[in-house]
KEFI-420671 format. One line per 4 residues: number of its first residue (from 1); for each residue z, y, x of C-alpha. Coordinates in nm, 2 decimals, decimal comma, always signed. Layout:
REM KEFI-420671
NUM) Z Y X  ...
REM end
This chain:
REM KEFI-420671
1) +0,00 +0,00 +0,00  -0,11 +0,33 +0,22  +0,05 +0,68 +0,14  -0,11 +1,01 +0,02
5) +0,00 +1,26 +0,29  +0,01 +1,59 +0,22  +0,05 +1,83 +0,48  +0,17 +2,23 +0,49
9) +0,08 +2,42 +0,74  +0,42 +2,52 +0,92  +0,29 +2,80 +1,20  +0,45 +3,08 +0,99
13) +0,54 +3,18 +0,68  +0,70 +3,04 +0,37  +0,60 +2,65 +0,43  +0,98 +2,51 +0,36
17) +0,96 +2,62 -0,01  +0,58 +2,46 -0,06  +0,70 +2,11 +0,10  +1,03 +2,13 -0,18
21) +0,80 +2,24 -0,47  +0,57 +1,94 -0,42  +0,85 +1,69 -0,38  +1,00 +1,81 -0,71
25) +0,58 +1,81 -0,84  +0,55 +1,41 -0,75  +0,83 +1,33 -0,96  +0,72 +1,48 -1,22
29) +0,37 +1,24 -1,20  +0,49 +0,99 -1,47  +0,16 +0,93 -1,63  +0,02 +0,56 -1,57
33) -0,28 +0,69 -1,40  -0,09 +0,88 -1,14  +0,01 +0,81 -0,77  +0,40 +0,68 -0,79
37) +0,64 +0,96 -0,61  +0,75 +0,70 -0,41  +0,35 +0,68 -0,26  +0,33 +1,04 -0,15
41) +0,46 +1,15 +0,20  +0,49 +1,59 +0,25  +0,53 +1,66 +0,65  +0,48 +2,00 +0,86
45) +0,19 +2,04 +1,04  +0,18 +2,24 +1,39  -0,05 +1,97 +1,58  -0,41 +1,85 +1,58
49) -0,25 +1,47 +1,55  -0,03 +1,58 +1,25  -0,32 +1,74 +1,04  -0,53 +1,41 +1,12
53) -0,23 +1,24 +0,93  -0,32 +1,44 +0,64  -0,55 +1,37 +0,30  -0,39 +1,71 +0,18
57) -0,32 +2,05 +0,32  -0,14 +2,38 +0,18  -0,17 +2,72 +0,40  +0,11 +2,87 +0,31
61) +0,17 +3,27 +0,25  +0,30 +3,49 +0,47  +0,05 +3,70 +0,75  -0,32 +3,57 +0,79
65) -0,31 +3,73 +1,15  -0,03 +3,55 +1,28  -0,13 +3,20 +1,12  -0,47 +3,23 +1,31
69) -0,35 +3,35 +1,60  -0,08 +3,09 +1,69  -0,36 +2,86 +1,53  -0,59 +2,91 +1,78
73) -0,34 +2,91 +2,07  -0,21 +2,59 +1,92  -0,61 +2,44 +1,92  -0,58 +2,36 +1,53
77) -0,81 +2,64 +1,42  -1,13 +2,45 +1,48  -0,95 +2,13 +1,33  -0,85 +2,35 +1,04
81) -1,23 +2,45 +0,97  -1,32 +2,09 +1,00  -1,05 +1,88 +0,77  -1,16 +2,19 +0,53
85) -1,52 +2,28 +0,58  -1,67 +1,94 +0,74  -1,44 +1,66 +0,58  -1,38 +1,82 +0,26
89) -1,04 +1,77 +0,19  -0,80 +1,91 -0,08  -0,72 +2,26 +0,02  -0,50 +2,51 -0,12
93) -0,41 +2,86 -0,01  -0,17 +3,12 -0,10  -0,17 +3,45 -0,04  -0,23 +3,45 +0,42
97) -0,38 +3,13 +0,30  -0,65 +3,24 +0,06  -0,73 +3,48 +0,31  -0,80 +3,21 +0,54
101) -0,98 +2,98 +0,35  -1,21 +3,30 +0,27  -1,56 +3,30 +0,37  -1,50 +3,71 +0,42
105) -1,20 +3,93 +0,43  -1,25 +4,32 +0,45  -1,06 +4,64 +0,63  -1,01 +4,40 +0,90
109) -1,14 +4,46 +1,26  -1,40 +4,22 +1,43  -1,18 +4,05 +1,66  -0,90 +4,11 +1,48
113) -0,89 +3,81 +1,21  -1,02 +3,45 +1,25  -1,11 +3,28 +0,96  -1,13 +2,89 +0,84
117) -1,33 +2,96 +0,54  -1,43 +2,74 +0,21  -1,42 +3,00 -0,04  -1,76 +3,20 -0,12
121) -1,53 +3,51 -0,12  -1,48 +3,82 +0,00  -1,12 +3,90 +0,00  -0,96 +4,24 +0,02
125) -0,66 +4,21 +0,16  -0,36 +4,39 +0,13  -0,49 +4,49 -0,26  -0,17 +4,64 -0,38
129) -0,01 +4,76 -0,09  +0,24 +4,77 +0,15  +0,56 +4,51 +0,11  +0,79 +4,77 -0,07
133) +0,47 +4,77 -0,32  +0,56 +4,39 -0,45  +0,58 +4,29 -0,76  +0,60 +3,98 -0,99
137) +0,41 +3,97 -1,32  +0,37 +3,75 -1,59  +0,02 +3,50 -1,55  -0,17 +3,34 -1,84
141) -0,34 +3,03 -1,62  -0,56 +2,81 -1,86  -0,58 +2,57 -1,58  -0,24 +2,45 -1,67
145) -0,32 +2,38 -2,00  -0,08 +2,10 -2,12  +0,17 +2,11 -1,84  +0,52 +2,20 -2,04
149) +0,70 +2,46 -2,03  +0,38 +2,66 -2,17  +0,54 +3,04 -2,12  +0,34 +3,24 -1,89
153) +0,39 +3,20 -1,46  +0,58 +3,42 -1,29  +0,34 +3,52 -1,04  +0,52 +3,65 -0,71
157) +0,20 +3,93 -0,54  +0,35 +4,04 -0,15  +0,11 +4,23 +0,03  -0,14 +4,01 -0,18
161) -0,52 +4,01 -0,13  -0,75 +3,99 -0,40  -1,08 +3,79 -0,47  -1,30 +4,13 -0,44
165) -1,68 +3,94 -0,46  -1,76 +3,59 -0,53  -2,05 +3,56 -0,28  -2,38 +3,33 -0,30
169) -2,28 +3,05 -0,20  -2,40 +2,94 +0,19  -2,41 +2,64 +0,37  -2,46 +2,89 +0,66
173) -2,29 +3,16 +0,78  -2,30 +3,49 +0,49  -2,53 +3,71 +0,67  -2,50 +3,97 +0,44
177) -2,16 +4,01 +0,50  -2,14 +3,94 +0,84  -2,28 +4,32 +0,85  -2,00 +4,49 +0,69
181) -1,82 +4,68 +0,87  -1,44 +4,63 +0,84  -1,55 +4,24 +0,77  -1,48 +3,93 +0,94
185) -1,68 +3,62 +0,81  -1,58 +3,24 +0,86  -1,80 +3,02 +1,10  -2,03 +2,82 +0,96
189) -1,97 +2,45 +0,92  -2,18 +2,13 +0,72  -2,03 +1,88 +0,53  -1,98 +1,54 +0,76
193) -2,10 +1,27 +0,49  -2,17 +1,18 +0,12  -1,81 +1,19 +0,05  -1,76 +1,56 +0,17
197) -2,10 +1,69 +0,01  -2,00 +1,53 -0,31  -1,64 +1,69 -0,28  -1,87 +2,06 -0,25
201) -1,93 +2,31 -0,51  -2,21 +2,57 -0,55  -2,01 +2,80 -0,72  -1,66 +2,94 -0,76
205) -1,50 +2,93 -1,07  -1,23 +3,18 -1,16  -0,89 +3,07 -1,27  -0,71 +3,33 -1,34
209) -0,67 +3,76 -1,35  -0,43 +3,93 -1,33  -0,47 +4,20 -1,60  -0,58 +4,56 -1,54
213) -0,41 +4,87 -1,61  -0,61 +4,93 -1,99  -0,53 +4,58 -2,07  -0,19 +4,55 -1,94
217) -0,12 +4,90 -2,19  -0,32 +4,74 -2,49  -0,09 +4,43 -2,48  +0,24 +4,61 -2,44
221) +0,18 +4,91 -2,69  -0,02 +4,74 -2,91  -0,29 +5,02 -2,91  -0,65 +4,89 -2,96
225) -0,82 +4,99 -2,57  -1,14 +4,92 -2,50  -1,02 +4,73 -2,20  -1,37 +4,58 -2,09
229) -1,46 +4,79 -1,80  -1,08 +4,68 -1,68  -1,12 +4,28 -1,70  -0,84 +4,26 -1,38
233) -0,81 +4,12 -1,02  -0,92 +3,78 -0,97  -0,59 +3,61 -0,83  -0,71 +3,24 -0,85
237) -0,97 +3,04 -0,73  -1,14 +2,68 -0,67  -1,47 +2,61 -0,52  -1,47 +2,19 -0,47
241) -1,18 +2,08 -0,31  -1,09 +2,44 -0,21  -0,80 +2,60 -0,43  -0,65 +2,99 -0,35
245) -0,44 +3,18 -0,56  -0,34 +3,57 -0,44  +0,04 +3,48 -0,57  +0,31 +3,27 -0,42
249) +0,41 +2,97 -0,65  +0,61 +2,86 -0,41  +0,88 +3,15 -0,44  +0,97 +3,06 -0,74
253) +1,17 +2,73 -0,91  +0,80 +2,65 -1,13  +0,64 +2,33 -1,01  +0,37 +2,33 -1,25
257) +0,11 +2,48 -1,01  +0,21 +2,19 -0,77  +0,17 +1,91 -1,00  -0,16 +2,01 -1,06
261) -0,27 +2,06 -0,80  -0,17 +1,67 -0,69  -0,33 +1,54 -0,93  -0,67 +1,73 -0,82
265) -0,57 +1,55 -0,49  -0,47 +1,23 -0,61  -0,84 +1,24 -0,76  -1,02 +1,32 -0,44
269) -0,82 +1,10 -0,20  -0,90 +0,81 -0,49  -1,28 +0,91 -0,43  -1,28 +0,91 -0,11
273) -1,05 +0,54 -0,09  -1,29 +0,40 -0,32  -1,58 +0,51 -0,13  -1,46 +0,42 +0,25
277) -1,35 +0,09 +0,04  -0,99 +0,14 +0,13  -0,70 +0,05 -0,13  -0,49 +0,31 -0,25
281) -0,21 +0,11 -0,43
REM end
């Protein structure tokens, strides 16, 4: 019987509070079709040989910089592009992390940001401000639909980026972008095998917004705004197995982000067993 592991990025930031949010997630995976808790294994990665161990991987929040940085002096930034970019595999990013897993992040200086990539995004980070600027608000996520509670996330925004453009999406590197000044751009990487091309997506669909200023009014006063031309900030995304969200689930006591989210990698790591012809239970 071979474990799912599941790996958080532990270079900086808040990676303690991801690693006790998914072990509180796996028990909650009661459902006959679901991975038992006791088959899932949640470990810290700082080395090349540690993200090898991994079918999973959460870059945590806290600062993009500093991640890539000590990433690159540790030699797991080109791994990192690879488990993501070239072997496909279930990756989720918060706040630093969706930066990272960006395929562009503006007012940043060339030389100044390394990227993994994933995401056809540009990200602009830093959206709303400078630290004392943070702010938790409430988050309708249709994504979750039938987890239980059904109230609203919290969501947690520190220093948070937004998804600013959903770019074409490239196999290549975004040209386009890569001309923008301010703008750093993610290498360019191609999918290893079947497996990894099938675990791809064209497109990036939106999860979730957080509202805009006109729509934020019309719900709380009641007042009927034309709030069109202020649909919101995109906070969440997924493109194939890559997942970002702007917020930080993980500093708060909700696991329902988590649980989905294994169970998007319980699907893929079956996929991937069945196709390599590997048992997974």
């Amino acid at each position: 019987m071979s474990k799912v592991t599941v790996g958080v990025l532990a270079l900086q930031g808040a990676f303690y509070e991801h690693i006790q949010l998914l072990k509180q997630a796996s028990q909650l995976l009661t459902q006959p079709q679901d991975i038992p808790p006791s088959q899932w294994e949640f470990i810290e990665v700082r080395t090349p040989a540690e993200l090898d161990r991994c079918d999973a991987l959460i870059l945590p929040g806290g600062e993009s910089t500093t991640i890539s940085l000590v990433a690159a002096r540790s030699n797991l930034l080109e791994p990192l592009r690879d488990f993501v970019k070239l072997h496909r595999k279930p990756t989720w990013g918060t706040c630093a992390g969706l930066i990272l897993l960006a395929e562009s992040a503006n007012r940043t200086k060339q030389g100044g940001q390394e990227l993994i990539g994933g995401l056809d995004v540009r990200v602009n980070r830093n959206h709303f401000g400078r630290q004392t600027e943070s702010f938790q608000a409430p988050l309708k996520l249709p994504f979750l639909a039938g987890s239980e509670p059904s109230e609203p996330f919290n969501g947690v925004f520190i220093r948070a980026p937004v998804v600013e453009k959903i770019l074409p999406s490239r196999e290549g590197i975004q040209v386009e972008e890569n001309q923008r000044e301010e703008t750093v751009v993610a290498p360019s990487r191609q999918a290893l095998d079947q497996v990894a091309r099938e675990a791809m997506e064209n497109h990036v669909e939106v999860l979730a917004k957080l509202p805009g200023r006109a729509a934020r009014l019309a719900e709380t006063t009641g007042v009927d705004i034309d709030a069109e031309k202020d649909s919101g900030d995109i906070v969440a995304v997924k493109q194939g197995n890559v997942f970002g969200t702007s917020f930080h689930p993980e500093l708060t006591d909700d696991p329902r982000i988590h649980l989905w989210w294994l169970r998007q990698v319980q699907d893929a790591v079956k996929k991937r067993r069945d196709a390599n012809s590997l048992p997974l239970r």
